[in-house]
Biopython code that builds the backbone (N, CA, C, O; Angstrom):
import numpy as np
from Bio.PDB.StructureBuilder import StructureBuilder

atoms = [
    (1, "UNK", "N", (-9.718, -22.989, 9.186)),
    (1, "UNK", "CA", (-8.818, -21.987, 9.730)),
    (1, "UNK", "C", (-7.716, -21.628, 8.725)),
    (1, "UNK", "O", (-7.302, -20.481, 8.556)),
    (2, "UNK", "N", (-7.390, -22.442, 8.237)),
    (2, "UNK", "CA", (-6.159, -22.650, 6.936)),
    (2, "UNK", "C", (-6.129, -21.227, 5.779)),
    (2, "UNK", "O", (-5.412, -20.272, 5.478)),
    (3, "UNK", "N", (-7.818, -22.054, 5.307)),
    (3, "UNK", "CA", (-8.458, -21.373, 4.299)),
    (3, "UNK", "C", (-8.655, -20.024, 4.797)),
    (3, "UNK", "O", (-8.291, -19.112, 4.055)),
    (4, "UNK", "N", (-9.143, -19.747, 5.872)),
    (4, "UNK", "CA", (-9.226, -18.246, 6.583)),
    (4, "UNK", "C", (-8.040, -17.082, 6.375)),
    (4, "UNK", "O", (-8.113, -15.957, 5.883)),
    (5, "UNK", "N", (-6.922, -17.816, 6.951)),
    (5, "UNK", "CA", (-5.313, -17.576, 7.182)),
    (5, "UNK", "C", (-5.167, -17.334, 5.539)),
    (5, "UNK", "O", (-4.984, -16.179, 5.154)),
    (6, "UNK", "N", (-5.227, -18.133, 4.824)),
    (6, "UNK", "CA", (-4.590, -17.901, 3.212)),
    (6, "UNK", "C", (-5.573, -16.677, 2.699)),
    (6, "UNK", "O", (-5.158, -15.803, 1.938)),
    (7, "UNK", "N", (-6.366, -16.701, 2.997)),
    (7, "UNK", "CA", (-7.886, -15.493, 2.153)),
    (7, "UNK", "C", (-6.912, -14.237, 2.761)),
    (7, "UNK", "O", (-6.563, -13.381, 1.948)),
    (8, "UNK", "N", (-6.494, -14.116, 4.082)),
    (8, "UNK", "CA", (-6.436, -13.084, 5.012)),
    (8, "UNK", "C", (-5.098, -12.394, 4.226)),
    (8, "UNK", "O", (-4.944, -11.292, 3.700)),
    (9, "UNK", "N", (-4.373, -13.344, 4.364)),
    (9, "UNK", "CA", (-2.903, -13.205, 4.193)),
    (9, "UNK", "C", (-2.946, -12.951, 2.359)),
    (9, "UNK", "O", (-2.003, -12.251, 1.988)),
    (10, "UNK", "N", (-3.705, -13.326, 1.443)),
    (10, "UNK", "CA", (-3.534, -12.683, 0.007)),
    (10, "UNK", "C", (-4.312, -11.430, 0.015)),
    (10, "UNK", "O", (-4.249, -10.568, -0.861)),
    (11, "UNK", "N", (-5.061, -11.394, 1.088)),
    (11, "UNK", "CA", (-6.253, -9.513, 0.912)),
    (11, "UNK", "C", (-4.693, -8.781, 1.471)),
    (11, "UNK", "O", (-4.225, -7.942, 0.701)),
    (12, "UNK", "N", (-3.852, -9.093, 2.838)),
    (12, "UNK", "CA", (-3.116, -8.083, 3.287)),
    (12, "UNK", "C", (-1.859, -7.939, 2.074)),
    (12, "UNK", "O", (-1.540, -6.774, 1.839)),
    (13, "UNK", "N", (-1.147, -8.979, 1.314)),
    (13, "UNK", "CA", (-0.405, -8.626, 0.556)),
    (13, "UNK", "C", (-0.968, -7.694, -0.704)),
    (13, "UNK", "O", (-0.598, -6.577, -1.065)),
    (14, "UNK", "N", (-2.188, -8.728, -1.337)),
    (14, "UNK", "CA", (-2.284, -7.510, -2.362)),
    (14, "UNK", "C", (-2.221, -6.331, -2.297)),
    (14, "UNK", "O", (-1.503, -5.657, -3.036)),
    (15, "UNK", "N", (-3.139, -5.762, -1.186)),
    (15, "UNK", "CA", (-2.792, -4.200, -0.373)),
    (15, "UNK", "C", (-1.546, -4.000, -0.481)),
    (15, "UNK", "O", (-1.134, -3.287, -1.396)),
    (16, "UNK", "N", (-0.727, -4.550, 0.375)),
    (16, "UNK", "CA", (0.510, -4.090, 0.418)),
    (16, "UNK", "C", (1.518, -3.693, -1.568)),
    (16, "UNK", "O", (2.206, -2.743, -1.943)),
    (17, "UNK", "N", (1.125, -4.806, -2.177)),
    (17, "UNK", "CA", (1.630, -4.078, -3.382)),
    (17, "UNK", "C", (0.744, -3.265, -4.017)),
    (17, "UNK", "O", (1.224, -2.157, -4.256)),
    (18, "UNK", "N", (-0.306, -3.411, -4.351)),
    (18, "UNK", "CA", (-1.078, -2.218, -4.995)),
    (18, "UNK", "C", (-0.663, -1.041, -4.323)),
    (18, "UNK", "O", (-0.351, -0.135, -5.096)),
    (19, "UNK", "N", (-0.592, -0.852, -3.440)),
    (19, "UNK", "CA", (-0.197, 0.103, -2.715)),
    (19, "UNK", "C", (1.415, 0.849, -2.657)),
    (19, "UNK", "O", (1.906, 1.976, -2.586)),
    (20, "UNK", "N", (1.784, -0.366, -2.725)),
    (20, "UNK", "CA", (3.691, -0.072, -2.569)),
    (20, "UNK", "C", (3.466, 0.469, -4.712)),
    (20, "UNK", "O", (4.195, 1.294, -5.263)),
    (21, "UNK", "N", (2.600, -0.104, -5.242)),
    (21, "UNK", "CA", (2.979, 0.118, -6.694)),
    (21, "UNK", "C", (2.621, 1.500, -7.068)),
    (21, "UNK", "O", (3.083, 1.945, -8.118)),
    (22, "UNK", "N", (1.564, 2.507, -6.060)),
    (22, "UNK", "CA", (1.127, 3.396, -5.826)),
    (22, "UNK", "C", (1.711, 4.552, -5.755)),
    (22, "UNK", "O", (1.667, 5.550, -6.475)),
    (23, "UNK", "N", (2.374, 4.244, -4.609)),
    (23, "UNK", "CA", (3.413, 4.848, -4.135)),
    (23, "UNK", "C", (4.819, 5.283, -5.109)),
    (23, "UNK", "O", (5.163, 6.403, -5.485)),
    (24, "UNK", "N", (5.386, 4.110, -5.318)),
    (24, "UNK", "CA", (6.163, 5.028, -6.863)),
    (24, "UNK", "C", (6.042, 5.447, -7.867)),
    (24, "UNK", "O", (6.851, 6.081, -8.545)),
    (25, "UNK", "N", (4.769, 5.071, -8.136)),
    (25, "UNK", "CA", (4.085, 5.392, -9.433)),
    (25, "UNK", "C", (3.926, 7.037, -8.915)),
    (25, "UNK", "O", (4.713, 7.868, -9.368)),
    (26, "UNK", "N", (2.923, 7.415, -8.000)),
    (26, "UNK", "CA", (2.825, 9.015, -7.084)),
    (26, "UNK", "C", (4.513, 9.581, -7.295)),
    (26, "UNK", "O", (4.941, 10.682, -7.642)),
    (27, "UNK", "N", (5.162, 8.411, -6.948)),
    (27, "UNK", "CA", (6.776, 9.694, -6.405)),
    (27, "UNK", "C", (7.159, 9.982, -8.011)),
    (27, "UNK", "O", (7.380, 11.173, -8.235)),
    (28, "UNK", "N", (7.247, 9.306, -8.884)),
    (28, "UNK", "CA", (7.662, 9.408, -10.187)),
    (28, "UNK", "C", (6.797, 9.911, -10.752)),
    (28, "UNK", "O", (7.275, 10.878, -11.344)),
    (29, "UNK", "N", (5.726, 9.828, -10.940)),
    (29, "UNK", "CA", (4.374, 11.001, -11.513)),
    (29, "UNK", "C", (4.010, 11.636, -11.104)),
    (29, "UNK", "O", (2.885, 11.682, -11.601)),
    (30, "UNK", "N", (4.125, 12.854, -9.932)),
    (30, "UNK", "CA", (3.605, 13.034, -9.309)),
    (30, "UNK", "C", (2.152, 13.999, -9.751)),
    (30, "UNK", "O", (1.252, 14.404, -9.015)),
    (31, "UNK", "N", (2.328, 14.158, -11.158)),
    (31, "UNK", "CA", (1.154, 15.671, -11.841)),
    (31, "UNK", "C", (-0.254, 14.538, -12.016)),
    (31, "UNK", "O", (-1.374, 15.029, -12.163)),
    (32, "UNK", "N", (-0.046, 12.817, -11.981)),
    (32, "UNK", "CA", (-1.290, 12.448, -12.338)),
    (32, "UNK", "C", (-2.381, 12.882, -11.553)),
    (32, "UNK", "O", (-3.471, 12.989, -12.115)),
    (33, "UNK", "N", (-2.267, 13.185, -10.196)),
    (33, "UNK", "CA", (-3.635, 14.098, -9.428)),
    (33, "UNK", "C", (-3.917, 15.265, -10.099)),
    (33, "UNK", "O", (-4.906, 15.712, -9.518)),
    (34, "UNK", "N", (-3.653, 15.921, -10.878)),
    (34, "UNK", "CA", (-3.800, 17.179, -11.673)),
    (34, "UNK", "C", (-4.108, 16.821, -12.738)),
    (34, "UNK", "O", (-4.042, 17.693, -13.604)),
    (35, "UNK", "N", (-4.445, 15.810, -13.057)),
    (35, "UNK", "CA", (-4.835, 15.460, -14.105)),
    (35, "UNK", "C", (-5.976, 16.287, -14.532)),
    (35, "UNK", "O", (-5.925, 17.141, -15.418)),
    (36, "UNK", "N", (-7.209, 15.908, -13.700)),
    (36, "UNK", "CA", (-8.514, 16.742, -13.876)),
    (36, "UNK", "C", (-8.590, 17.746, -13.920)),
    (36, "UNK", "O", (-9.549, 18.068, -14.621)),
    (37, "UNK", "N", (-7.951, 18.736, -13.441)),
    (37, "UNK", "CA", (-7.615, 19.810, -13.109)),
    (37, "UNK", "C", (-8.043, 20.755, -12.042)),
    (37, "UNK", "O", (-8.342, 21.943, -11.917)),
    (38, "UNK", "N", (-7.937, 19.712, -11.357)),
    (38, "UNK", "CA", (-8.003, 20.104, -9.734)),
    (38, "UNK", "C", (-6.327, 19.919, -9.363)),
    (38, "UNK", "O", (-5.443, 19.133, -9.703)),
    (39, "UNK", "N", (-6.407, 20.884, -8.639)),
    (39, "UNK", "CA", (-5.229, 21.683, -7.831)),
    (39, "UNK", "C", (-4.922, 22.317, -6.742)),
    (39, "UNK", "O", (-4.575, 23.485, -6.562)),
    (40, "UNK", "N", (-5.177, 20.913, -5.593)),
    (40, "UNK", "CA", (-5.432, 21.735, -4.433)),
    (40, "UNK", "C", (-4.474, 22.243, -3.380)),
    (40, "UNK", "O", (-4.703, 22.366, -2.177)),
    (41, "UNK", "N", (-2.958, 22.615, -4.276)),
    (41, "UNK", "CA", (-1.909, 22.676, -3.447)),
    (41, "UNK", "C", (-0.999, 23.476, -4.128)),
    (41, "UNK", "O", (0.099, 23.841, -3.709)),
    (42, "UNK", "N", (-1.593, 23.771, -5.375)),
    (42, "UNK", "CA", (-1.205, 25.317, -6.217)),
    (42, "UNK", "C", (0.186, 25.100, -7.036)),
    (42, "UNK", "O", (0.944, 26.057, -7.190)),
    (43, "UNK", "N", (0.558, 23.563, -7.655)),
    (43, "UNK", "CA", (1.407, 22.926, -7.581)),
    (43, "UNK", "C", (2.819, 23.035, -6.858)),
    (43, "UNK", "O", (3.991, 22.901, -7.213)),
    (44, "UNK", "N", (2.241, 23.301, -5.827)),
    (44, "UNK", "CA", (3.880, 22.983, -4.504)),
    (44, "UNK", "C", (4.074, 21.720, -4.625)),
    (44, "UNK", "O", (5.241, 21.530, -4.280)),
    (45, "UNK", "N", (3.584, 20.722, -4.925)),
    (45, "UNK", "CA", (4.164, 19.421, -4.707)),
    (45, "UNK", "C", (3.836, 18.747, -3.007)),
    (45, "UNK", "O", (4.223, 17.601, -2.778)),
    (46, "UNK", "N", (3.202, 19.450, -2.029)),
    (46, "UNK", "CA", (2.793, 18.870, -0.892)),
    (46, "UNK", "C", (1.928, 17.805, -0.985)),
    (46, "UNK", "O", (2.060, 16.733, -0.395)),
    (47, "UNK", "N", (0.795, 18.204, -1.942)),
    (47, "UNK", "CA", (0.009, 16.825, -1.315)),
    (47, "UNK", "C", (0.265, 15.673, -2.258)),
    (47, "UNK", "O", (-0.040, 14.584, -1.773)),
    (48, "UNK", "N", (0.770, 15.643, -3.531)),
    (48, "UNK", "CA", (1.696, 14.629, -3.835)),
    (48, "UNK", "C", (2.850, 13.820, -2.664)),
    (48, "UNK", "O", (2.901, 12.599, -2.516)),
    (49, "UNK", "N", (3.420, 14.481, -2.173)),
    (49, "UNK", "CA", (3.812, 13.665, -1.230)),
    (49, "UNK", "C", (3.390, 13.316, -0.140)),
    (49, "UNK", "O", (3.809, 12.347, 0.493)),
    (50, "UNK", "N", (2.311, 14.242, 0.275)),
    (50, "UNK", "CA", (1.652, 14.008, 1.356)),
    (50, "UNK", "C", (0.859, 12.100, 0.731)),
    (50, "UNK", "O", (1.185, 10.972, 1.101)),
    (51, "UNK", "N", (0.001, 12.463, -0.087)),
    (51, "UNK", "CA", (-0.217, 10.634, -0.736)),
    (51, "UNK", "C", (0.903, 9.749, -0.743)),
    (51, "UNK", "O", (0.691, 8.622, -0.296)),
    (52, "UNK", "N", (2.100, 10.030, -1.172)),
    (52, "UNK", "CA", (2.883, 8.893, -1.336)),
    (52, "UNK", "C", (3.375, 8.700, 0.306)),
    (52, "UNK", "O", (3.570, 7.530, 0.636)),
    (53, "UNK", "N", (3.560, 9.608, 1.214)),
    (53, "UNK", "CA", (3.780, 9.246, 2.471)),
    (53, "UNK", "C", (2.705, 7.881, 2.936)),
    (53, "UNK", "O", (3.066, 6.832, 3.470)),
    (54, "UNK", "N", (1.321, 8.276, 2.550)),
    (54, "UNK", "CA", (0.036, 8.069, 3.277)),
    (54, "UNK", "C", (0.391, 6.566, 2.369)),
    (54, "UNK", "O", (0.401, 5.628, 3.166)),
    (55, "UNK", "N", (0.644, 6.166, 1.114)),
    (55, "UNK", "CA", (1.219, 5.118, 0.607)),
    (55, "UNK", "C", (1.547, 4.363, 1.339)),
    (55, "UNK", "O", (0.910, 3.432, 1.831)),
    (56, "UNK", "N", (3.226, 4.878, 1.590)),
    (56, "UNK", "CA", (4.071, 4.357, 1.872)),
    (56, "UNK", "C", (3.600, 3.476, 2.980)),
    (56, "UNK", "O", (3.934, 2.293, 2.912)),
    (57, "UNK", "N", (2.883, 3.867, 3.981)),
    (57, "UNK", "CA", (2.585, 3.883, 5.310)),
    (57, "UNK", "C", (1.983, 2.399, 5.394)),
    (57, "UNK", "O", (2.195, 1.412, 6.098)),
    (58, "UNK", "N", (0.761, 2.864, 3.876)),
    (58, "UNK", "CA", (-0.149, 1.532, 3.790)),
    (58, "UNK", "C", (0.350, 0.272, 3.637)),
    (58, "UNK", "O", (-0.040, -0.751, 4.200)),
    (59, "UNK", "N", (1.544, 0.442, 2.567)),
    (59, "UNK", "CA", (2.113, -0.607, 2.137)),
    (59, "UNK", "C", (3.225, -1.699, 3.004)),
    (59, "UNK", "O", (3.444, -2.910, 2.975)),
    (60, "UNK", "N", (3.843, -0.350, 3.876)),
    (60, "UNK", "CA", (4.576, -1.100, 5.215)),
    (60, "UNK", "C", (3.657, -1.902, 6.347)),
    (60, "UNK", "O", (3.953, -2.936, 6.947)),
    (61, "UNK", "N", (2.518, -1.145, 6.444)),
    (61, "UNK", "CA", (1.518, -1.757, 7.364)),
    (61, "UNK", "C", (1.117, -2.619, 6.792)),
    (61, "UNK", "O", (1.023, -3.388, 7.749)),
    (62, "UNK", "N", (0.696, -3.312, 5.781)),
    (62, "UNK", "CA", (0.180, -3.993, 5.376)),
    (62, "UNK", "C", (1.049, -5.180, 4.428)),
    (62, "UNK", "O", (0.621, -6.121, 3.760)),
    (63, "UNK", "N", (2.023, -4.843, 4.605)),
    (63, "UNK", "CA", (3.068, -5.852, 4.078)),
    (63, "UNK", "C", (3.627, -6.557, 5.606)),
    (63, "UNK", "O", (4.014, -7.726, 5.620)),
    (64, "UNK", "N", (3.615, -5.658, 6.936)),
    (64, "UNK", "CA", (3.918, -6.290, 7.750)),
    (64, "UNK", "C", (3.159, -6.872, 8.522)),
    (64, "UNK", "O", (3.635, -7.392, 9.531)),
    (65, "UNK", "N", (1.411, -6.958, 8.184)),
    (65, "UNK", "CA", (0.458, -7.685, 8.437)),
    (65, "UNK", "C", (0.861, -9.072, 7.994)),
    (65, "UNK", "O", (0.784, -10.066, 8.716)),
    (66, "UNK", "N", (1.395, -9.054, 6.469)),
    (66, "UNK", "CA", (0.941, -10.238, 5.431)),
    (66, "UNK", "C", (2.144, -10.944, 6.484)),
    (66, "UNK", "O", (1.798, -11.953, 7.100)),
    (67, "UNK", "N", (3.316, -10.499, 6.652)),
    (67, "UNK", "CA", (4.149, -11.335, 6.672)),
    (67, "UNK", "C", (3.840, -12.304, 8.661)),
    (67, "UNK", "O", (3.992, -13.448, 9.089)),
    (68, "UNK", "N", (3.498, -11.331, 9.090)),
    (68, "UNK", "CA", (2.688, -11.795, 10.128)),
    (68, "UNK", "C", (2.327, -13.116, 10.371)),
    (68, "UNK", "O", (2.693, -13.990, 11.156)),
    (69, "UNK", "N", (0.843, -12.937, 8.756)),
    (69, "UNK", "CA", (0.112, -13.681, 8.950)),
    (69, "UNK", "C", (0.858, -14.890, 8.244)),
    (69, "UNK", "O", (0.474, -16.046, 8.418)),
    (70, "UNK", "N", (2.036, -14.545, 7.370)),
    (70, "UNK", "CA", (2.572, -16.110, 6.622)),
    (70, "UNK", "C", (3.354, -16.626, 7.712)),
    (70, "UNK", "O", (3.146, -17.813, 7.963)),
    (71, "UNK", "N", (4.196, -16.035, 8.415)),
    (71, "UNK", "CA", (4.836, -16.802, 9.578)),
    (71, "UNK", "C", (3.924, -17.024, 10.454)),
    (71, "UNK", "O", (4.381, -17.846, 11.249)),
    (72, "UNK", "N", (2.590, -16.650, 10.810)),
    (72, "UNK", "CA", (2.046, -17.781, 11.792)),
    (72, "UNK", "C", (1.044, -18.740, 11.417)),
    (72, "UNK", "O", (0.243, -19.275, 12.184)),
    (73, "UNK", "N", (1.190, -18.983, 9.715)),
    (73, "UNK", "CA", (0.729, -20.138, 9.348)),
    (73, "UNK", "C", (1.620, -21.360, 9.163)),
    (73, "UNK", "O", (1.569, -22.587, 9.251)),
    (74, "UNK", "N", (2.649, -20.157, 8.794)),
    (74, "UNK", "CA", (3.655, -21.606, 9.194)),
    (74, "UNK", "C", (4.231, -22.739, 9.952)),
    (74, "UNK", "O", (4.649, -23.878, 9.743)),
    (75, "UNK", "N", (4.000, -21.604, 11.284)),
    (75, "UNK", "CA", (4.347, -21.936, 12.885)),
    (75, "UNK", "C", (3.031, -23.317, 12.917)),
    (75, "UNK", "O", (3.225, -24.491, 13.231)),
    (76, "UNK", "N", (1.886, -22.753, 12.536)),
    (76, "UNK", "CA", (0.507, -23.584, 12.887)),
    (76, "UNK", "C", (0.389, -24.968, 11.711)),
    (76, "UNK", "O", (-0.469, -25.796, 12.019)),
    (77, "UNK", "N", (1.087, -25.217, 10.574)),
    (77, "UNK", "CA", (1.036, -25.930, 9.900)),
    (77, "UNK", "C", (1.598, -27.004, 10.075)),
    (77, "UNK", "O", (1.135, -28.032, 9.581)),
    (78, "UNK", "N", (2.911, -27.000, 10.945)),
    (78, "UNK", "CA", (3.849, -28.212, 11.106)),
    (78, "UNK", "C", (3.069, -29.432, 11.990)),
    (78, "UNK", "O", (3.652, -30.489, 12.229)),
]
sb = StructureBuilder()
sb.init_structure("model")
sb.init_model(0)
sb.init_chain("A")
sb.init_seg("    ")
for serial, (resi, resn, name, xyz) in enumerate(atoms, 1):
    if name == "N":
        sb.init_residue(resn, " ", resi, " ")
    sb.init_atom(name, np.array(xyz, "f"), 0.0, 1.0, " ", f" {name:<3s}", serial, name[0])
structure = sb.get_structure()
């Protein structure tokens, strides 16, 4: 169960930073989707933020999974 809890709880953090690292990397770069030169927003800048929203989102959800899951291994460890 331990081993379960620790696997669970390093898949939800990594998410959470790859993701949170995503996210500012998007708000501070935002032209790397244009890279290819696809442009599907005529550079208004919408769906750049529309991603870093969709980020943001991941990284809160999933940072507040991890922490979840570390406080109720803790609770279960004593």
């Amino acid at each position: 169960m331990v081993e379960h809890a620790t696997r669970s709880w390093r898949l939800s953090a990594s998410v959470a930073a790859g993701t949170g690292v995503l996210a500012i990397l998007t708000s501070v770069v935002p032209s790397w989707i244009e890279v290819t030169g696809w442009d599907p927003d005529q550079h208004s800048g919408y769906l750049e933020w529309l991603v870093v929203g969709i980020l943001g989102l991941s990284c809160a959800g999933s940072g507040s999974l991890a922490r979840r899951q570390w406080r109720h291994r803790a609770v279960h460890s004593q």
